[in-house]
ZARO-890456 format. One record per residue (C-alpha): residue number from 1; residue in one letter; x, y, z. Coordinates in steps of 0.1 Angstrom, whole numbers. Layout:
<sites>
  resi  resn     px     py     pz
   NUM     A      X      Y      Z
...
</sites>
This chain:
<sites>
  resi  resn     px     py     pz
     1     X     10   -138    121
     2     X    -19   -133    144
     3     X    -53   -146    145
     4     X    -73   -123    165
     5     X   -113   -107    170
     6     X   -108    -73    171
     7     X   -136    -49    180
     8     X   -144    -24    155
     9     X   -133     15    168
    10     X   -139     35    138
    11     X   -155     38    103
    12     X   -152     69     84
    13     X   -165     81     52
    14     X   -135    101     33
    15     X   -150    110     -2
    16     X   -175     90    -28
    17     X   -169     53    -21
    18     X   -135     54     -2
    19     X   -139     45     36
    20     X   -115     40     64
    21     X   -120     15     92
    22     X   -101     15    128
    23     X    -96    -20    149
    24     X    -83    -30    179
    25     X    -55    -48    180
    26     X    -22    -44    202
    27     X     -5    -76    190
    28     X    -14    -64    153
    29     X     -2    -31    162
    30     X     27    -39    180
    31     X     41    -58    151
    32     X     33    -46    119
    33     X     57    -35     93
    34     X     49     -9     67
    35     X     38    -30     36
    36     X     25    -56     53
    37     X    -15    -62     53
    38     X    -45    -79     70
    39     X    -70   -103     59
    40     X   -101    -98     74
    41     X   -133   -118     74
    42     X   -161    -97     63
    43     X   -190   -116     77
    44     X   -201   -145     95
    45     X   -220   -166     66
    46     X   -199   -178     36
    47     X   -209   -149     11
    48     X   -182   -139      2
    49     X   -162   -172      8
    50     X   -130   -157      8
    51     X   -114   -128     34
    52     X   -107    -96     20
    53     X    -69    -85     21
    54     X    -62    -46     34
    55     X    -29    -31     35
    56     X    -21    -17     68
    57     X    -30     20     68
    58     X    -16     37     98
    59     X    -15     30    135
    60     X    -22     46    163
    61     X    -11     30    199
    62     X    -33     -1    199
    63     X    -56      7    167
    64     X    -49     -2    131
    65     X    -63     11    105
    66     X    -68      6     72
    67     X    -83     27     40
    68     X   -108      6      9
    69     X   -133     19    -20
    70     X   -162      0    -19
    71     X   -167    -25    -43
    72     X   -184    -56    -45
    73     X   -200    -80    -11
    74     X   -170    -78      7
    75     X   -161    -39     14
    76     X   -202    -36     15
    77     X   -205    -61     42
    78     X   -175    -39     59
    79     X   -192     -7     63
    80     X   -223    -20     79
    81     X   -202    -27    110
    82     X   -213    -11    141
    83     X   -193      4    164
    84     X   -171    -23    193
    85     X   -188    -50    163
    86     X   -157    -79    166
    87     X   -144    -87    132
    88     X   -121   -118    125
    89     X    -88   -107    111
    90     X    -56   -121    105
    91     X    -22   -104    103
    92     X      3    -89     97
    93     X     10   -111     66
    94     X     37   -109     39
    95     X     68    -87     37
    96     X     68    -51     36
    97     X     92    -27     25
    98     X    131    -25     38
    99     X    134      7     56
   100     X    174      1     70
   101     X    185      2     38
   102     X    214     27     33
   103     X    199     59     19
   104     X    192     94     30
   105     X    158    107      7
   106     X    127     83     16
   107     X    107     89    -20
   108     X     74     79    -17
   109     X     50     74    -44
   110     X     13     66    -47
   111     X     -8     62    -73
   112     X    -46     63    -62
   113     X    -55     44    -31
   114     X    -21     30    -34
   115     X    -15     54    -11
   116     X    -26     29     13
   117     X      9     21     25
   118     X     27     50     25
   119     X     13     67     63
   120     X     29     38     84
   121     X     54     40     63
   122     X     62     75     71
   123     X     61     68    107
   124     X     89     41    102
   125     X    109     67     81
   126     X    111     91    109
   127     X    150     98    105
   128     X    150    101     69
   129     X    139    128     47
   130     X    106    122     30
   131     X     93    134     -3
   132     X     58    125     -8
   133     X     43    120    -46
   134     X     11    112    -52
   135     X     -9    106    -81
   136     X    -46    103    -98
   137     X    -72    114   -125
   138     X    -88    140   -103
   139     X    -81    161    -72
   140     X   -107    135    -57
   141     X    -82    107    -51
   142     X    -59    125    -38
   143     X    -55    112     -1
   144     X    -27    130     17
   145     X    -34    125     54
   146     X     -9    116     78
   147     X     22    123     50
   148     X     46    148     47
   149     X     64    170     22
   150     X     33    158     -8
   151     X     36    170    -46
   152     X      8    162    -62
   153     X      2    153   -100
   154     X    -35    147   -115
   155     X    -40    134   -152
   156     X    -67    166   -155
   157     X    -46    190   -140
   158     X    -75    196   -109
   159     X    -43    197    -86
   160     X     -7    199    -84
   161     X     10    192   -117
   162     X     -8    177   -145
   163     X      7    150   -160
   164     X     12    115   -141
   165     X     33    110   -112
   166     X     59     92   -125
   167     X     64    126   -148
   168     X     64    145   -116
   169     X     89    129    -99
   170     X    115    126   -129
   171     X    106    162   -130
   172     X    119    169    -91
   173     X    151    146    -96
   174     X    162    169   -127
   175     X    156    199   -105
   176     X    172    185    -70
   177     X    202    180    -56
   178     X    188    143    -42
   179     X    209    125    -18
   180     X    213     88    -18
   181     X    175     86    -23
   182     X    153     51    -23
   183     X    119     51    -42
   184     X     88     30    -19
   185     X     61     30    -40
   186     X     28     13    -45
   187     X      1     19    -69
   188     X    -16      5   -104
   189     X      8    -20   -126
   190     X     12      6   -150
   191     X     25     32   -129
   192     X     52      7   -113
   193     X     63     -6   -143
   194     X     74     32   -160
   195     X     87     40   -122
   196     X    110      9   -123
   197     X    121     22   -152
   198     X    128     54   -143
   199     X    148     40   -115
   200     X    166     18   -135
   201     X    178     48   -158
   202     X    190     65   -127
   203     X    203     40   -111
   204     X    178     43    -73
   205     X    169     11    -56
   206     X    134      9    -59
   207     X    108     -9    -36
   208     X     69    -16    -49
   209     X     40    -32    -33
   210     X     17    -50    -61
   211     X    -21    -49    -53
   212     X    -34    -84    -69
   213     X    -65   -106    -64
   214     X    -59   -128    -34
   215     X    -79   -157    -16
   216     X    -62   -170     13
   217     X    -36   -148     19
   218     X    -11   -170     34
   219     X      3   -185      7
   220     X    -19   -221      7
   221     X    -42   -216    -23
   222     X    -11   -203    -48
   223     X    -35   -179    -67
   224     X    -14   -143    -64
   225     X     17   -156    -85
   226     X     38   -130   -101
   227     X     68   -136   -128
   228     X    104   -135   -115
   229     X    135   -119   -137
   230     X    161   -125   -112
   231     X    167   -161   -121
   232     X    161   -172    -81
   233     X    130   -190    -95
   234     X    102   -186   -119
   235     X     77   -170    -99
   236     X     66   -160    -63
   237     X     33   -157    -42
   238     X     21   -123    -37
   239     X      9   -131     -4
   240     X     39   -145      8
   241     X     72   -134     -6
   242     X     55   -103    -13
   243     X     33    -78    -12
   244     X     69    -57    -16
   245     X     96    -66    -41
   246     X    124    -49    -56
   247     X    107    -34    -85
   248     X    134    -51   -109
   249     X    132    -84    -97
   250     X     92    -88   -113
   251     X     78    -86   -144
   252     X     45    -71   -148
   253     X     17    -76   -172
   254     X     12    -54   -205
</sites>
Protein backbone atom coordinates (compact mmCIF):
# COMPACT_ATOMS: atom_id res chain seq x y z
CA UNK A 1 0.00 0.00 0.00
CA UNK A 2 1.16 3.31 -1.25
CA UNK A 3 0.43 6.75 -0.21
CA UNK A 4 1.30 8.93 -3.06
CA UNK A 5 0.19 12.67 -4.96
CA UNK A 6 -0.16 11.78 -8.29
CA UNK A 7 -0.61 14.28 -11.04
CA UNK A 8 -3.59 14.06 -13.03
CA UNK A 9 -2.75 12.85 -17.00
CA UNK A 10 -6.20 12.33 -18.35
CA UNK A 11 -10.00 12.82 -17.94
CA UNK A 12 -12.24 11.50 -20.60
CA UNK A 13 -15.82 11.75 -21.19
CA UNK A 14 -17.02 8.10 -22.48
CA UNK A 15 -20.93 8.41 -22.77
CA UNK A 16 -23.76 10.28 -20.36
CA UNK A 17 -22.26 10.43 -16.93
CA UNK A 18 -19.47 7.66 -17.16
CA UNK A 19 -15.87 9.26 -17.11
CA UNK A 20 -12.43 7.84 -17.04
CA UNK A 21 -9.50 9.44 -15.30
CA UNK A 22 -5.54 8.67 -15.88
CA UNK A 23 -2.82 9.30 -12.86
CA UNK A 24 0.59 8.98 -12.50
CA UNK A 25 1.90 6.60 -10.54
CA UNK A 26 4.81 4.10 -11.17
CA UNK A 27 4.77 2.56 -7.69
CA UNK A 28 0.85 2.17 -8.08
CA UNK A 29 1.43 0.86 -11.46
CA UNK A 30 4.14 -1.30 -10.86
CA UNK A 31 2.30 -3.19 -8.21
CA UNK A 32 -1.14 -3.52 -8.81
CA UNK A 33 -3.08 -6.67 -9.12
CA UNK A 34 -6.24 -6.94 -11.19
CA UNK A 35 -9.07 -6.55 -8.50
CA UNK A 36 -7.37 -4.48 -6.44
CA UNK A 37 -8.50 -0.56 -6.14
CA UNK A 38 -7.53 2.98 -5.11
CA UNK A 39 -8.88 5.37 -2.70
CA UNK A 40 -8.52 8.63 -3.70
CA UNK A 41 -9.14 11.93 -1.98
CA UNK A 42 -11.36 13.99 -3.99
CA UNK A 43 -10.61 17.46 -2.66
CA UNK A 44 -8.75 19.37 -0.29
CA UNK A 45 -11.68 20.59 2.17
CA UNK A 46 -13.66 17.96 4.14
CA UNK A 47 -16.74 17.83 1.83
CA UNK A 48 -16.91 14.84 1.26
CA UNK A 49 -15.20 13.52 4.49
CA UNK A 50 -14.54 10.35 3.22
CA UNK A 51 -12.14 9.15 0.00
CA UNK A 52 -13.78 7.70 -2.83
CA UNK A 53 -12.74 3.91 -3.64
CA UNK A 54 -12.04 3.12 -7.66
CA UNK A 55 -11.18 -0.21 -8.88
CA UNK A 56 -8.15 -0.24 -10.88
CA UNK A 57 -9.14 0.16 -14.61
CA UNK A 58 -6.17 -0.51 -16.79
CA UNK A 59 -2.60 0.47 -16.88
CA UNK A 60 -0.46 1.70 -19.13
CA UNK A 61 3.58 1.97 -18.27
CA UNK A 62 3.43 4.39 -15.40
CA UNK A 63 -0.44 5.62 -15.65
CA UNK A 64 -3.32 4.02 -13.88
CA UNK A 65 -6.44 4.45 -14.75
CA UNK A 66 -9.68 4.10 -13.57
CA UNK A 67 -13.42 4.28 -15.00
CA UNK A 68 -16.69 6.05 -12.56
CA UNK A 69 -20.41 7.47 -13.35
CA UNK A 70 -20.87 10.47 -11.75
CA UNK A 71 -22.83 10.60 -8.76
CA UNK A 72 -22.97 12.58 -5.88
CA UNK A 73 -19.84 15.42 -4.42
CA UNK A 74 -17.24 13.07 -4.75
CA UNK A 75 -17.01 11.89 -8.64
CA UNK A 76 -18.28 15.70 -9.21
CA UNK A 77 -15.39 17.09 -7.36
CA UNK A 78 -13.28 14.48 -9.70
CA UNK A 79 -14.02 15.76 -13.05
CA UNK A 80 -13.26 19.33 -12.33
CA UNK A 81 -9.58 18.33 -12.16
CA UNK A 82 -7.27 20.01 -14.49
CA UNK A 83 -4.81 18.53 -16.29
CA UNK A 84 -0.92 17.64 -14.08
CA UNK A 85 -3.71 18.80 -10.93
CA UNK A 86 -2.02 16.30 -7.91
CA UNK A 87 -4.67 14.22 -6.38
CA UNK A 88 -4.01 12.29 -3.07
CA UNK A 89 -4.47 8.56 -3.57
CA UNK A 90 -3.79 5.55 -1.80
CA UNK A 91 -3.30 2.00 -3.17
CA UNK A 92 -3.42 -0.68 -4.37
CA UNK A 93 -5.62 -1.94 -1.51
CA UNK A 94 -7.33 -5.32 -0.87
CA UNK A 95 -7.05 -8.59 -2.74
CA UNK A 96 -7.78 -9.09 -6.29
CA UNK A 97 -8.49 -12.02 -8.15
CA UNK A 98 -6.19 -15.34 -8.36
CA UNK A 99 -4.97 -15.55 -11.85
CA UNK A 100 -2.36 -18.89 -11.29
CA UNK A 101 -4.99 -20.88 -10.60
CA UNK A 102 -5.06 -24.13 -12.73
CA UNK A 103 -7.41 -23.46 -15.67
CA UNK A 104 -7.20 -23.01 -19.31
CA UNK A 105 -10.64 -20.58 -20.34
CA UNK A 106 -10.29 -17.00 -18.43
CA UNK A 107 -14.42 -16.31 -18.44
CA UNK A 108 -14.98 -12.95 -17.75
CA UNK A 109 -18.11 -11.38 -16.89
CA UNK A 110 -19.35 -7.84 -16.27
CA UNK A 111 -22.42 -6.46 -15.46
CA UNK A 112 -22.53 -2.60 -16.10
CA UNK A 113 -19.55 -0.59 -14.99
CA UNK A 114 -18.51 -3.66 -13.28
CA UNK A 115 -16.66 -3.99 -16.03
CA UNK A 116 -14.27 -1.89 -14.19
CA UNK A 117 -11.99 -4.76 -13.46
CA UNK A 118 -11.86 -6.90 -16.11
CA UNK A 119 -9.09 -4.69 -18.76
CA UNK A 120 -6.14 -5.20 -16.22
CA UNK A 121 -7.34 -8.18 -15.80
CA UNK A 122 -7.02 -9.19 -19.33
CA UNK A 123 -3.54 -8.02 -19.40
CA UNK A 124 -2.69 -10.45 -16.45
CA UNK A 125 -4.48 -13.33 -18.45
CA UNK A 126 -2.24 -12.98 -21.40
CA UNK A 127 -1.57 -16.94 -21.64
CA UNK A 128 -5.03 -18.03 -21.16
CA UNK A 129 -7.88 -17.88 -23.46
CA UNK A 130 -10.39 -15.16 -22.67
CA UNK A 131 -14.05 -15.03 -23.23
CA UNK A 132 -15.43 -11.79 -22.57
CA UNK A 133 -19.35 -11.32 -21.33
CA UNK A 134 -20.75 -8.34 -20.69
CA UNK A 135 -23.99 -7.17 -19.62
CA UNK A 136 -26.61 -4.09 -19.24
CA UNK A 137 -30.16 -2.58 -19.87
CA UNK A 138 -29.06 -0.78 -22.99
CA UNK A 139 -26.32 -0.88 -25.62
CA UNK A 140 -25.24 2.38 -23.60
CA UNK A 141 -23.43 0.58 -20.83
CA UNK A 142 -21.82 -1.50 -22.74
CA UNK A 143 -17.98 -0.62 -22.26
CA UNK A 144 -15.82 -3.00 -24.12
CA UNK A 145 -12.48 -1.27 -24.54
CA UNK A 146 -9.26 -2.80 -23.96
CA UNK A 147 -11.08 -6.68 -23.82
CA UNK A 148 -11.05 -9.35 -26.05
CA UNK A 149 -13.31 -12.08 -27.47
CA UNK A 150 -16.79 -9.78 -25.94
CA UNK A 151 -20.53 -11.34 -26.26
CA UNK A 152 -22.72 -9.06 -25.35
CA UNK A 153 -26.30 -9.41 -23.64
CA UNK A 154 -28.64 -6.25 -23.07
CA UNK A 155 -32.07 -6.70 -20.99
CA UNK A 156 -33.74 -4.63 -24.31
CA UNK A 157 -32.15 -6.47 -26.78
CA UNK A 158 -30.27 -3.00 -28.26
CA UNK A 159 -27.15 -5.37 -28.58
CA UNK A 160 -25.91 -8.69 -28.62
CA UNK A 161 -28.33 -11.22 -27.06
CA UNK A 162 -31.26 -10.04 -25.12
CA UNK A 163 -31.66 -11.58 -22.02
CA UNK A 164 -29.08 -11.05 -19.02
CA UNK A 165 -25.60 -12.16 -19.04
CA UNK A 166 -25.75 -14.71 -16.80
CA UNK A 167 -28.38 -16.27 -19.58
CA UNK A 168 -25.68 -15.67 -22.07
CA UNK A 169 -23.10 -17.30 -20.70
CA UNK A 170 -24.99 -20.65 -19.64
CA UNK A 171 -26.06 -20.31 -23.13
CA UNK A 172 -22.13 -20.47 -24.58
CA UNK A 173 -21.25 -23.38 -22.04
CA UNK A 174 -24.15 -25.61 -23.50
CA UNK A 175 -22.84 -24.77 -26.92
CA UNK A 176 -18.83 -25.08 -26.18
CA UNK A 177 -16.57 -27.55 -25.81
CA UNK A 178 -14.97 -25.28 -22.60
CA UNK A 179 -11.72 -26.35 -21.19
CA UNK A 180 -10.98 -26.28 -17.60
CA UNK A 181 -12.55 -22.78 -17.58
CA UNK A 182 -12.57 -20.23 -14.30
CA UNK A 183 -15.35 -17.51 -14.11
CA UNK A 184 -13.85 -13.67 -12.84
CA UNK A 185 -16.56 -11.68 -12.62
CA UNK A 186 -17.73 -8.44 -11.07
CA UNK A 187 -20.95 -6.61 -11.27
CA UNK A 188 -24.42 -5.84 -9.31
CA UNK A 189 -25.34 -8.40 -6.27
CA UNK A 190 -27.94 -9.77 -8.17
CA UNK A 191 -26.05 -10.77 -11.10
CA UNK A 192 -23.30 -12.57 -8.85
CA UNK A 193 -25.47 -14.32 -6.81
CA UNK A 194 -27.41 -16.28 -10.08
CA UNK A 195 -23.62 -16.59 -11.56
CA UNK A 196 -22.48 -18.44 -8.33
CA UNK A 197 -25.10 -20.41 -8.94
CA UNK A 198 -24.64 -21.32 -12.21
CA UNK A 199 -21.17 -22.19 -11.32
CA UNK A 200 -22.06 -24.15 -8.63
CA UNK A 201 -24.43 -26.35 -10.90
CA UNK A 202 -21.41 -26.90 -13.14
CA UNK A 203 -19.14 -27.29 -11.01
CA UNK A 204 -16.36 -23.93 -12.22
CA UNK A 205 -14.48 -22.14 -9.57
CA UNK A 206 -15.72 -18.83 -9.60
CA UNK A 207 -14.09 -15.55 -8.46
CA UNK A 208 -16.31 -12.03 -7.80
CA UNK A 209 -15.41 -8.61 -6.81
CA UNK A 210 -18.40 -6.99 -4.67
CA UNK A 211 -18.90 -3.16 -5.20
CA UNK A 212 -20.12 -1.92 -1.58
CA UNK A 213 -20.21 1.40 0.25
CA UNK A 214 -16.78 1.96 1.85
CA UNK A 215 -15.21 4.77 4.12
CA UNK A 216 -11.69 4.16 4.84
CA UNK A 217 -10.82 1.61 2.83
CA UNK A 218 -8.22 -0.09 4.79
CA UNK A 219 -10.07 -1.93 6.96
CA UNK A 220 -10.01 0.57 10.29
CA UNK A 221 -13.66 1.84 10.30
CA UNK A 222 -15.27 -1.94 9.75
CA UNK A 223 -18.18 -0.51 7.62
CA UNK A 224 -17.88 -2.95 4.27
CA UNK A 225 -18.73 -6.28 6.23
CA UNK A 226 -20.05 -9.03 4.20
CA UNK A 227 -21.57 -12.66 5.55
CA UNK A 228 -19.21 -15.66 5.46
CA UNK A 229 -20.65 -19.48 4.53
CA UNK A 230 -17.46 -21.14 4.78
CA UNK A 231 -17.39 -21.43 8.58
CA UNK A 232 -13.72 -19.62 8.70
CA UNK A 233 -15.58 -16.80 10.57
CA UNK A 234 -18.78 -14.90 10.51
CA UNK A 235 -17.90 -12.21 8.28
CA UNK A 236 -15.16 -10.23 6.45
CA UNK A 237 -14.24 -6.57 5.45
CA UNK A 238 -14.70 -5.73 1.94
CA UNK A 239 -11.84 -3.54 1.96
CA UNK A 240 -9.52 -5.85 3.32
CA UNK A 241 -10.10 -9.54 2.76
CA UNK A 242 -11.85 -8.56 -0.22
CA UNK A 243 -12.85 -6.81 -2.89
CA UNK A 244 -12.57 -10.58 -4.59
CA UNK A 245 -13.91 -13.74 -2.94
CA UNK A 246 -14.75 -17.06 -4.08
CA UNK A 247 -18.19 -16.50 -5.01
CA UNK A 248 -19.33 -19.45 -2.70
CA UNK A 249 -17.64 -18.54 0.31
CA UNK A 250 -20.31 -15.07 0.77
CA UNK A 251 -23.67 -14.65 1.04
CA UNK A 252 -25.26 -11.86 -0.48
CA UNK A 253 -28.32 -9.86 0.29
CA UNK A 254 -31.99 -10.64 -1.17
Amino acid sequence: MIQTLCHVSSIEHIRSNIYVMGFGSSEIASSSMAGQFVNIKVNETYQPLFRRPFSIYHIEGENVKIIFQVFGQGTKALIQKQLSEKIDVIGPLGRGYNVRDDFETALLVGGGLGVAPLPILTNQLRTKRIVTFLGGRTKEQILPTYLENVQIATDDGSAGYKGTVVDLLEKYLVQEQVVKPKIFACGPNVMLKVLGKLAAKRSIPCEVSLETVMACGIGICQGCPVERTDGRKKYSLVCKEGPVFDVQSVVFPL
